[in-house]
N, C-alpha and C positions, 0 to 999 in steps of 0.2 A: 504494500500500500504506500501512496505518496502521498504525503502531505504539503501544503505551502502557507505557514499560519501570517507569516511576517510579510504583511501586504498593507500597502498604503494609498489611499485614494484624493487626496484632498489638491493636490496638484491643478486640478481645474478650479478650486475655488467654490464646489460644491460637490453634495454626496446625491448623485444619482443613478437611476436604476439602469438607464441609458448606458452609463459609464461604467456601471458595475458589469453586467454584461460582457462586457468586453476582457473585462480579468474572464470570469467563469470562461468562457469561451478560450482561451487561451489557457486555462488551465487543462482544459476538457484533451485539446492537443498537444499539451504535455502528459498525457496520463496521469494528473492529478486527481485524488479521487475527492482530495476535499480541501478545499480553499478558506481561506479566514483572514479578513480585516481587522487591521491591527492598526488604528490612526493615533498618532500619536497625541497625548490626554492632553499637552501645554497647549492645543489650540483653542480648549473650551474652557471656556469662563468660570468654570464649575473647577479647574483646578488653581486658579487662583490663591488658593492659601496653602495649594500644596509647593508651588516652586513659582519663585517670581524670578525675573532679572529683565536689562533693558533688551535685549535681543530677544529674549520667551516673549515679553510683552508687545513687544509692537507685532506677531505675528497672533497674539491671541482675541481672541474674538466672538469662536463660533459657540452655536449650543449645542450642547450635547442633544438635550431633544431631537435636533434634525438627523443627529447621526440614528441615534437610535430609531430610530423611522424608517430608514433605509431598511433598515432590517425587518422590521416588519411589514413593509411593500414587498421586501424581499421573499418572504416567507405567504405572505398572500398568493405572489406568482411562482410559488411552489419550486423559487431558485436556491440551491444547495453551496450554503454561506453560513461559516461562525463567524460569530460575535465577538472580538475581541480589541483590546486596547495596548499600548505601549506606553508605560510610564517612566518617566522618569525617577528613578529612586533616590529620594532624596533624605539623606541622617536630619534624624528628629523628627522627622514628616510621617512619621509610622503610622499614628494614629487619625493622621488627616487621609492616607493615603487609601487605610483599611475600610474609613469610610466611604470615600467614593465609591472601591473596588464594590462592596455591599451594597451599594444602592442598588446596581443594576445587572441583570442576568447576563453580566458574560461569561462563554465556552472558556475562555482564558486568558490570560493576563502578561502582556512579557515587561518583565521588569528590565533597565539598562540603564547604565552612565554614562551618560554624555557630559556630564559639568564635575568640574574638582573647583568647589568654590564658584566663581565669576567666570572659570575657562570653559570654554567651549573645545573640547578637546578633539571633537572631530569635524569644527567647523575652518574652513581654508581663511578666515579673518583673522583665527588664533593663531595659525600654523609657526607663527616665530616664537610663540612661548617656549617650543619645545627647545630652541637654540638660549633660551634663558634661563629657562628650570633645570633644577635638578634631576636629572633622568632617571636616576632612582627614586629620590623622592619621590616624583611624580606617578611612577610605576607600583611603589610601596601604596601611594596616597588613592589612587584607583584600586585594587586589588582589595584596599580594608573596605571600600563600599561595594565591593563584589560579593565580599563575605558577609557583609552584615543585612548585604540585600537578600541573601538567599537563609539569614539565619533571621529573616523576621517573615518568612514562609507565606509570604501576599502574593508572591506570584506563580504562574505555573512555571515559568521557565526565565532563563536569562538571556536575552540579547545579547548577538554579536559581542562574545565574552569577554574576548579578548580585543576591543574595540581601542583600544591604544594605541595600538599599532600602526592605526591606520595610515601616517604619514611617513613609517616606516623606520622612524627612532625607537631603537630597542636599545639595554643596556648590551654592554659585552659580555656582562657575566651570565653565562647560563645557570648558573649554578643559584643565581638569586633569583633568574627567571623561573627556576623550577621550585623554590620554595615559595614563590608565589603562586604557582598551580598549585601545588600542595594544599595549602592552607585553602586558596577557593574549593579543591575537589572536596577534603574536609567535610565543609559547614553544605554542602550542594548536597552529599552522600548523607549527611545528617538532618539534612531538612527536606529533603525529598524533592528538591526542587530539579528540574530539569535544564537542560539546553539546547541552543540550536545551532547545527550546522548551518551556514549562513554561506550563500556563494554571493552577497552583497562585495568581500571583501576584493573579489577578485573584480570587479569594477571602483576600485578605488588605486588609491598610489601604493600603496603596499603590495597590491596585484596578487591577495593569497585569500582563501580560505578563512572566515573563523570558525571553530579555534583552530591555533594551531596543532601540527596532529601528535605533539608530544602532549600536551592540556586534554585532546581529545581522547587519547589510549588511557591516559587516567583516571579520565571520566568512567570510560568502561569499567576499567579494571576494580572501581570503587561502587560500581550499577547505578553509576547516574545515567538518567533515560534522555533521548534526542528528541528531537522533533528536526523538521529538514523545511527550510526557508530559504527565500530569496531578498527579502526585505525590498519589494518593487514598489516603485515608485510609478509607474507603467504600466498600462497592460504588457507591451515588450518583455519586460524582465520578468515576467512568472514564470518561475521554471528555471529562470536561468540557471546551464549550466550545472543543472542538477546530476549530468552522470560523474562529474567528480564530485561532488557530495555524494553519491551512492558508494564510489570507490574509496572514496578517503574512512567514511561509517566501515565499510564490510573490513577496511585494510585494519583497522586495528581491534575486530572483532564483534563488532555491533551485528545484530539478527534481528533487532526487530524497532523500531518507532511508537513512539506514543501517541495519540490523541484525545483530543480533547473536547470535553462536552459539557455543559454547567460544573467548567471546572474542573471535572473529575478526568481521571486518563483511565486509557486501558491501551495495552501493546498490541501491536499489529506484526507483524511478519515483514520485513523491510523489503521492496519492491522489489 
């Protein structure tokens, strides 16, 4: 079975049934058997006390109400779509975050960090921070809200995990890279939280995969469970690229995927 949970719509400027279609359809041709919307939560009003900053705010605006409508037109015309969000995880927001997540019937939840503080770590505005920071620091300082995201159990799974990377500054030291897998496989394997194979990364500048597939053989080897995503932005990119997400899963042992349904998973047989 394939799945493609990490899909994003709002690129036109609205959620319609029109536009939705057009993922479905392009998954259908991927042999995707089940697709799910995952927009990300800073654009609605409604997270407002969960993560502010000047770049989140001038992009926010919409209501949740309309999203959520989508999906119920959706499910009127009997089109085969979960319900799901992309949050921003944000320390101390625990409680702000738990309640959104409860107000409303999503299949699933991906939690991800994108901000260390004010930085926008995978936005090309920030990109010189990384020639400023500390690169370990900065990699230590991501890494502890990887763990603390997956040790306050609000989401089904984690984003693009290893999402640092993206511009392609890693420390030299493997050896601190690997005790940062460590400690996220850890708190992932204790809280039952999942992750996704993401072929988002291979259209960026780091041109790989997340995770990488030293982070992702640990995952296995500790039964943290996958889910398999593109993070589109497009109908175009559903799918993307997916037979090396099949190959990289199978290379380091994986047999089966999870999905997701109010929340709850059950394993599937990997495609």
């Amino acid at each position: 079975m394939l799945t493609d949970y990490h899909v994003h719509m709002i690129e036109t400027g609205e959620f319609s049934i029109d536009y939705l279609k057009q993922y479905i359809e392009k998954a259908r041709k991927e042999g995707i058997q089940e697709i799910g919307i995952s927009e990300h939560a800073y654009f609605f009003e409604e997270t407002s006390d969960i993560i502010s900053n000047p770049w989140i705010d001038n992009r926010r605006g919409l209501k949740f109400a309309d999203y959520y409508q989508l999906f119920k037109e959706a499910e009127k015309e009997g089109l085969p779509i979960k319900m799901g969000i992309e949050m921003d995880y944000t320390p101390g927001k625990e409680k702000e975050m738990e309640q959104f997540i409860n107000r409303y019937p999503f299949d699933y939840v991906i939690g991800s960090v994108h901000w260390i503080g004010d930085w926008g770590i995978d936005l090309q505005i920030y990109r010189d921070e990384y020639e400023k920071r500390d690169l370990y620091e900065a990699y230590e300082q991501y890494y502890d809200q990887i763990v603390t995201l997956a040790e306050s159990k609000l989401f089904s799974f984690v984003g693009h995990i290893d999402l640092i990377k993206i511009f392609s500054y890693k420390p030299d030291d493997s050896q601190f890279i690997e005790q940062q897998y460590d400690r996220v496989v850890e708190a992932l394997a204790t809280s039952g939280t999942c992750i996704e194979i993401s072929t988002a990364g291979l259209r960026k500048p780091v041109g790989e995969i997340y995770p990488d597939p030293l982070l992702l053989k640990k995952c296995y080897e500790a039964g943290v469970g996958i889910v398999l995503c593109s993070d589109a932005h497009a109908p175009k990119h559903v799918g993307y690229a997916y037979n090396q997400s099949l190959q990289l899963a199978k290379s380091v042992g994986y047999k089966e995927i999870q999905v997701f349904t109010n929340r709850e998973r059950k394993a599937y047989p990997l495609g």
